[in-house]
Backbone as numpy.savetxt, mean C-alpha at the origin, in Angstrom:
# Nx Ny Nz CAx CAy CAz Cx Cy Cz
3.46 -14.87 -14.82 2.76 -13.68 -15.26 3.79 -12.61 -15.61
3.60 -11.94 -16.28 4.56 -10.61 -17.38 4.24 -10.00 -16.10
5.28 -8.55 -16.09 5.25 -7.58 -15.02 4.17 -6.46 -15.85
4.29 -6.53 -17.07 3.22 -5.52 -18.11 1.39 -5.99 -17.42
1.65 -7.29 -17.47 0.19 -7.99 -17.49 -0.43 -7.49 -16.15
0.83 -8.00 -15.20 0.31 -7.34 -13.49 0.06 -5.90 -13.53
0.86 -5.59 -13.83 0.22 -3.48 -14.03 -0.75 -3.33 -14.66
-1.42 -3.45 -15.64 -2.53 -3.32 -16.49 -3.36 -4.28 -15.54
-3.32 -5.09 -14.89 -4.67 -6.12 -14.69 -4.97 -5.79 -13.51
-4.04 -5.31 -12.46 -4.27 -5.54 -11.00 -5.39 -4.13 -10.66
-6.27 -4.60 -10.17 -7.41 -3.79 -9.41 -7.66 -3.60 -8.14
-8.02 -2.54 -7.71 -8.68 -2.23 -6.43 -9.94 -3.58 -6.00
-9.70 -4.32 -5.08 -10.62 -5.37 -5.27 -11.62 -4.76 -3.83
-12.65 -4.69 -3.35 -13.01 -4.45 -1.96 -14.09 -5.74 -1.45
-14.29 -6.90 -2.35 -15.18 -7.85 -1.66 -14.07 -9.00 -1.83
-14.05 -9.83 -0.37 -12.90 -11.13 -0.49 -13.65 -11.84 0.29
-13.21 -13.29 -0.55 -13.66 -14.70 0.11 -12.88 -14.54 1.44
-13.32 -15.40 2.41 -12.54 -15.52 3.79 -11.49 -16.70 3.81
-11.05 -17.36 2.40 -10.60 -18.34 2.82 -8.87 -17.49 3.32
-7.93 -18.32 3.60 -7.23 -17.73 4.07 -5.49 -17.66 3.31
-4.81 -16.47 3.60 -3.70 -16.29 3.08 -2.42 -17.02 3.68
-1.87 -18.43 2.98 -0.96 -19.35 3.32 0.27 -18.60 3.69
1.21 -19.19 4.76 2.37 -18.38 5.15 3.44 -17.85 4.01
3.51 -18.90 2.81 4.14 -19.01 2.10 3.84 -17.70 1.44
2.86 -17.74 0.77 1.72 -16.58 -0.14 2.04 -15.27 0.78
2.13 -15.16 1.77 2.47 -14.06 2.73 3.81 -13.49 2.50
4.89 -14.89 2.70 6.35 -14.42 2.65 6.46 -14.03 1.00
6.25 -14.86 -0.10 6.28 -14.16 -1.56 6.26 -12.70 -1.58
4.91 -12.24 -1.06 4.48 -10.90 -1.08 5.72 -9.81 -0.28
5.58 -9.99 0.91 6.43 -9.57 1.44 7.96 -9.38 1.15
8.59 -10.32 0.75 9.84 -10.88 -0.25 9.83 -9.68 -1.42
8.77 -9.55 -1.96 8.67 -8.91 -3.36 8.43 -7.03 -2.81
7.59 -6.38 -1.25 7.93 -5.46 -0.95 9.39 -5.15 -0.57
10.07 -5.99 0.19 11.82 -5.94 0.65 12.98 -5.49 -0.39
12.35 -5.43 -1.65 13.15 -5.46 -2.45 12.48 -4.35 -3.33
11.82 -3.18 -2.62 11.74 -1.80 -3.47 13.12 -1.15 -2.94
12.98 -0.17 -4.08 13.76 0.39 -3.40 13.56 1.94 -3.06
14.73 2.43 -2.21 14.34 3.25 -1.06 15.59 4.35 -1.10
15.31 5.57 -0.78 16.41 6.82 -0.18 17.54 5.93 0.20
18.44 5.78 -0.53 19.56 5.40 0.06 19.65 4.40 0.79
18.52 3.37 0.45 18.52 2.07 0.96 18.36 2.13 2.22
17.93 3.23 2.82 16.88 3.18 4.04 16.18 2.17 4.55
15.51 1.79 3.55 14.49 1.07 3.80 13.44 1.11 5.07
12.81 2.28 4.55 12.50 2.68 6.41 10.72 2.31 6.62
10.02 1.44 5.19 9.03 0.94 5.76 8.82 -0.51 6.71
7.68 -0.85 7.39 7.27 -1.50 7.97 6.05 -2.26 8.03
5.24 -3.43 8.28 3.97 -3.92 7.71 4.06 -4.60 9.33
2.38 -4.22 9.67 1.86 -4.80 10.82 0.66 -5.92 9.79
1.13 -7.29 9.76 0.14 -7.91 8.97 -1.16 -8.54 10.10
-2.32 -7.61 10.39 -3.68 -8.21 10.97 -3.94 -9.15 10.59
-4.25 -10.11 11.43 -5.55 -11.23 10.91 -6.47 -11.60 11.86
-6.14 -10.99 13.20 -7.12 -11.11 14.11 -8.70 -10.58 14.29
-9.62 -11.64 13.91 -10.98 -10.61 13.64 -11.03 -9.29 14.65
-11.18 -9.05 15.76 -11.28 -8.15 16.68 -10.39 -7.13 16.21
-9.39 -7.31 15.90 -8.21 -5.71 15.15 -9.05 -5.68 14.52
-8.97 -6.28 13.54 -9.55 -5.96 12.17 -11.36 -5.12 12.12
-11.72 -5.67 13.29 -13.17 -4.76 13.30 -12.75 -3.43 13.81
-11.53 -3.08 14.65 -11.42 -2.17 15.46 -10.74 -1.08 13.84
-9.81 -1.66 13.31 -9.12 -1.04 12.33 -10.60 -0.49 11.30
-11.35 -1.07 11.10 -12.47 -1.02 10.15 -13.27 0.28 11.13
-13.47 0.48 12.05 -14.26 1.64 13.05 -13.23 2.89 12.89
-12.23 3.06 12.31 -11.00 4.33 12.06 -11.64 4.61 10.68
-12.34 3.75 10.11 -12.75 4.68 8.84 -13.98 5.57 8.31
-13.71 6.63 7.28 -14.95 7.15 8.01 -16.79 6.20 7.30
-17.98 6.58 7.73 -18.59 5.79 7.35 -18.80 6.13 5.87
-20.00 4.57 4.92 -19.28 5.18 3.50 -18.38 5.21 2.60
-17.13 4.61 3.15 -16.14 4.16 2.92 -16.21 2.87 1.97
-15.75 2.92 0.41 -16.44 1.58 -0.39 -15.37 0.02 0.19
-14.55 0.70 0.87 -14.00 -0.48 1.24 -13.87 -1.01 2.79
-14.95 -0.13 3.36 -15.37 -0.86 4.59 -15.28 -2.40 5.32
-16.25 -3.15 4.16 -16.56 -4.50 4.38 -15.12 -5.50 4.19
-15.02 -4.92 3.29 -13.14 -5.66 3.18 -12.68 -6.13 4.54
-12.70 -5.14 5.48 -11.78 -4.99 6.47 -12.58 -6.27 7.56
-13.97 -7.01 6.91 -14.65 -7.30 7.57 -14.30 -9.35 7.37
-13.76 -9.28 5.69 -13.96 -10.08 4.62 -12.72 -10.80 4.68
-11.35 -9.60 4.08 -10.28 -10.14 3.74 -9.82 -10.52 5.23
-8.52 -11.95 4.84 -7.82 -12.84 5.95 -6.91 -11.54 6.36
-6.34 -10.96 6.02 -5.45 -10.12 6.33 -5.51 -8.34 5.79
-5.36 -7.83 7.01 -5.00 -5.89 6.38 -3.37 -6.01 6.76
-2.80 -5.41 5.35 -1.83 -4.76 6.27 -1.66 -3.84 6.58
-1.13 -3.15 7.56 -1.19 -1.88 8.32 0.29 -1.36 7.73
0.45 -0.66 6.38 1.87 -0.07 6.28 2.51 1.20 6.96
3.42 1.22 7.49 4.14 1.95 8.86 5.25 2.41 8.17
5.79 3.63 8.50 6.74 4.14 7.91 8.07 4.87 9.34
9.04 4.32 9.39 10.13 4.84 10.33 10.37 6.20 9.94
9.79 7.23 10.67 9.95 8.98 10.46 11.71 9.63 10.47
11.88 10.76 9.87 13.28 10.97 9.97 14.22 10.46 9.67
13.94 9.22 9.00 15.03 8.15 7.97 15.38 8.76 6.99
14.39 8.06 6.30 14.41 8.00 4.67 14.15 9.89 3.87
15.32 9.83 3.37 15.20 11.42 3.05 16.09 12.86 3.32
16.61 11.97 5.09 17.67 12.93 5.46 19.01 12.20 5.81
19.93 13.45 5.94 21.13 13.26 5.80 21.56 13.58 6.89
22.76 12.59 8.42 23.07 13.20 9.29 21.73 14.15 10.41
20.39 13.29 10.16 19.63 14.01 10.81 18.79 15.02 10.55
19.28 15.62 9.42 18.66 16.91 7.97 17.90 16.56 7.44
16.96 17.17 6.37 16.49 16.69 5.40 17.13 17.15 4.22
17.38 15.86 3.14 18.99 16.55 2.51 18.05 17.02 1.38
16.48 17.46 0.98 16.01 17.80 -0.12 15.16 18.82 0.84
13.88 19.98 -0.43 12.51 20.27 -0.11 11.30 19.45 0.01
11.37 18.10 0.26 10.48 17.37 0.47 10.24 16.59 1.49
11.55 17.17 2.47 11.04 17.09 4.20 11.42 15.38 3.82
10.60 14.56 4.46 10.49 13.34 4.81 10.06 11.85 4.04
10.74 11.77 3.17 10.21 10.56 2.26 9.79 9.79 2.46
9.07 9.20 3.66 8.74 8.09 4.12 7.65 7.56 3.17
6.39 8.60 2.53 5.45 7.97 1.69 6.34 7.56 0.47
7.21 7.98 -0.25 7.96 7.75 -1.58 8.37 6.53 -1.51
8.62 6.09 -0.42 9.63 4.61 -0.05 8.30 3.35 0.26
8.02 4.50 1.22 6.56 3.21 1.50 5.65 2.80 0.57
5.68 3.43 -0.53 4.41 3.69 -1.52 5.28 2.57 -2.75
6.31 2.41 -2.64 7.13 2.03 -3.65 7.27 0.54 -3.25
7.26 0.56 -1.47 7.14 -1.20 -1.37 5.64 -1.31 -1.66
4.55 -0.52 -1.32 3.20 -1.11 -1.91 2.94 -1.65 -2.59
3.40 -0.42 -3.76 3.40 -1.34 -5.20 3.88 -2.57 -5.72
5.02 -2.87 -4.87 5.26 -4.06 -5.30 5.37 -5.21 -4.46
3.98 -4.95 -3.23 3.30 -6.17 -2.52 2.59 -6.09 -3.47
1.90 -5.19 -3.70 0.44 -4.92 -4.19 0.31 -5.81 -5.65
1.25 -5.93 -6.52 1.79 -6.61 -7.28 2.16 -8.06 -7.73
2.83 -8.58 -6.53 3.11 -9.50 -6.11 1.31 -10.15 -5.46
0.73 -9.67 -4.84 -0.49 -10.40 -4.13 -1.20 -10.51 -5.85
-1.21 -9.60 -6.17 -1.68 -10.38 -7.80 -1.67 -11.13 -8.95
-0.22 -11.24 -8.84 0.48 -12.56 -9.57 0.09 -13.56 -8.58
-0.36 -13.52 -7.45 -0.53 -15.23 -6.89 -1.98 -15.09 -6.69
-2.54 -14.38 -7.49 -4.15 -14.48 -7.72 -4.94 -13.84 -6.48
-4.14 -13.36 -5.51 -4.75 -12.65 -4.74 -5.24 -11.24 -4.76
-6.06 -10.31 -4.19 -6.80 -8.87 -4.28 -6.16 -7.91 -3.01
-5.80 -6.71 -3.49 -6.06 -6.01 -2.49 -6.25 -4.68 -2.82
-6.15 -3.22 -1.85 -6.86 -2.33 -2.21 -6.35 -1.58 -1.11
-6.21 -0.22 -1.53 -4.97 1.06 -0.86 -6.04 1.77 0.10
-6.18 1.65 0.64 -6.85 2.40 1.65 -6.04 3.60 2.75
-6.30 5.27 2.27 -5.48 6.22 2.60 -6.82 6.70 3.75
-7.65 6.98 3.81 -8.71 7.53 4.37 -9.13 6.83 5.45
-8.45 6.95 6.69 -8.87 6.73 7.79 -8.25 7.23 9.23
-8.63 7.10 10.51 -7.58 8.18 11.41 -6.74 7.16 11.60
-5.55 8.06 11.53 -3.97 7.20 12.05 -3.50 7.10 13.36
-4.36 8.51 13.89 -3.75 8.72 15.42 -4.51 6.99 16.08
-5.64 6.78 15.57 -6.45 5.41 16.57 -5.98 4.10 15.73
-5.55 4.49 14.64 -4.99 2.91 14.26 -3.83 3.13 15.32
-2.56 3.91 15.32 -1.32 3.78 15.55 -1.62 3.73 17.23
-3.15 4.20 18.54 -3.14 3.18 19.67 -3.82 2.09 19.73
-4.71 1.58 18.65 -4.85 0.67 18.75 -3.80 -0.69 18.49
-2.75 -0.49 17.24 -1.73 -1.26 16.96 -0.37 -1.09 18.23
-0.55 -0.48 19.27 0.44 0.19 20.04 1.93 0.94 19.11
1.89 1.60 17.51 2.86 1.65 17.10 3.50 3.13 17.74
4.80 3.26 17.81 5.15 4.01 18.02 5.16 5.47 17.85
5.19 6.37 18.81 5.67 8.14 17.49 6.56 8.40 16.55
7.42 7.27 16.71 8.55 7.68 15.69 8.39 7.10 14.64
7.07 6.38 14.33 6.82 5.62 13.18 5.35 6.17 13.11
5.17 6.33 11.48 4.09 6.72 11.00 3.12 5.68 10.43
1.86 5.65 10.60 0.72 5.00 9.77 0.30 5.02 8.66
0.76 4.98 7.48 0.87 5.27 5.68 -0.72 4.58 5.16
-0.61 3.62 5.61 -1.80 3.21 4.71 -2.15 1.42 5.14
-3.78 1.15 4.91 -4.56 -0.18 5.22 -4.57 -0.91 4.07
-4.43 -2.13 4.08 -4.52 -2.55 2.35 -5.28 -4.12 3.41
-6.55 -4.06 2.88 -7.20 -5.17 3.09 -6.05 -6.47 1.59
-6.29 -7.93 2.46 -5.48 -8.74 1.32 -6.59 -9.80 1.35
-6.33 -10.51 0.42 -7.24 -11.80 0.24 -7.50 -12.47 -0.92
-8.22 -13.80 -1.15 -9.05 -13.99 -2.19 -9.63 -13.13 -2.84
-9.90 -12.44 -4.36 -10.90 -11.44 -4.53 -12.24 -12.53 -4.62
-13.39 -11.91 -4.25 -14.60 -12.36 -4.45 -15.56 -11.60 -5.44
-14.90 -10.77 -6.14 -15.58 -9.73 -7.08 -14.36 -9.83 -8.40
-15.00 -9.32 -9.54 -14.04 -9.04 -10.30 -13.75 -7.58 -10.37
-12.37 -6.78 -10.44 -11.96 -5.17 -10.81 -12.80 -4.60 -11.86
-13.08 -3.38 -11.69 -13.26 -2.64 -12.96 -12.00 -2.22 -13.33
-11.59 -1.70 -14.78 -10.73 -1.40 -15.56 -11.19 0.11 -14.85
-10.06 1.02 -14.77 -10.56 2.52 -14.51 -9.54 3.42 -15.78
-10.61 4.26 -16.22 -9.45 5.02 -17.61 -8.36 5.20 -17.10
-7.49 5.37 -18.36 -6.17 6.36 -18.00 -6.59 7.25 -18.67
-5.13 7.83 -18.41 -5.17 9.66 -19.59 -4.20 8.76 -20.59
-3.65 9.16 -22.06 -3.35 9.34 -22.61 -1.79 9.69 -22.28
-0.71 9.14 -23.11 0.68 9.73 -22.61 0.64 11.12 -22.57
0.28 11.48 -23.91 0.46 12.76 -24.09 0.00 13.81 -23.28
-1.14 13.29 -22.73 -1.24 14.44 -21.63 -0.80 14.54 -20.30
0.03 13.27 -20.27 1.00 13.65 -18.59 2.67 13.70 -19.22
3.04 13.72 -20.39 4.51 13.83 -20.78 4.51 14.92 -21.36
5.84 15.89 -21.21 5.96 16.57 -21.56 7.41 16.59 -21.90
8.33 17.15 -23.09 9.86 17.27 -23.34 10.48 18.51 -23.35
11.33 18.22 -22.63 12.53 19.01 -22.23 12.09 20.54 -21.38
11.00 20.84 -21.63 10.15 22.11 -21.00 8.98 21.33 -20.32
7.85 21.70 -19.59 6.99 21.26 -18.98 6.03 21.98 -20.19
4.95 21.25 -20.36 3.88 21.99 -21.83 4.11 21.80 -23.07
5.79 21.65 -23.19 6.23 21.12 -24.63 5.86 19.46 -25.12
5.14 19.87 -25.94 4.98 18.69 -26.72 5.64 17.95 -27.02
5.61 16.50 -27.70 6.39 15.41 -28.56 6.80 16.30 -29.56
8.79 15.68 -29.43 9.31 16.13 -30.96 8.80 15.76 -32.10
């Protein structure tokens, strides 16, 4: 599969068959997050991969109700729970060497994309789930304080097909050499 084809095709999927995600199909994915890249090669994310029904109902009760991707959490073989190591990625000697404090989402968000990616070239679905409490995922997973809870991504078979969702237009998120300036 083209890397063009995976960006344009890959969808938010929220209904999955239960069959299940092979170790192999796991390490690919994973393989293909290890290799974003990161603040200075930090590399300061982390993946708690669920497959235990009981997490997985408990992880699914952190969201609020209403939630279109509820059932997922009910469906797909695996969530992963992406975790981010705090105070890494971003600073310098302990600092934060920019105004943007703590990069941990920039880094973590960057291996997403390219699990998220990767689970779709091997025909698998998944779906970003930001909206839920972190403080009860992070005691229910026992994760630490010094590591943060970024985000749920139910994985699996899709059992639905994606909708296509618009874009904008280049022109209205590019701008040259000024911010507002138009194409030369």
């Amino acid at each position: 599969m083209e890397l063009m084809e995976a960006i344009k095709e890959r969808r938010s999927i929220r209904k999955y068959k239960q069959t299940p995600v092979s170790a192999e199909d796991l390490n690919y994915i994973l393989e293909a997050a290890r290799w974003a890249p990161s603040w200075a090669n930090t590399q300061c994310f982390e993946f708690i991969m669920v497959r235990d029904p009981e997490l997985k109902k408990r992880l699914a009760d952190t969201l609020p109700g209403g939630n279109p991707a509820l059932a997922a959490f009910s469906q797909a073989p695996v969530i992963v729970v992406a975790c981010a190591q705090k105070q890494k990625s971003g600073f310098f000697k302990g600092i934060p060497a920019t105004g943007k404090g703590d990069w941990l989402l920039f880094d973590t968000g960057l291996a997403l994309q390219n699990l998220t990616l990767a689970a779709y070239s091997l025909g698998l679905g998944t779906v970003h789930v930001g909206l839920f409490d972190a403080p009860r995922v992070k005691e229910i997973l026992s994760v630490p304080d010094s590591v943060e809870v970024v985000e749920l991504i139910p994985l699996g078979v899709p059992d639905e097909q994606g909708r296509p969702s618009k874009r904008r237009a280049i022109e209205e998120f590019v701008f040259y050499d000024y911010y507002g300036a138009g194409r030369p």
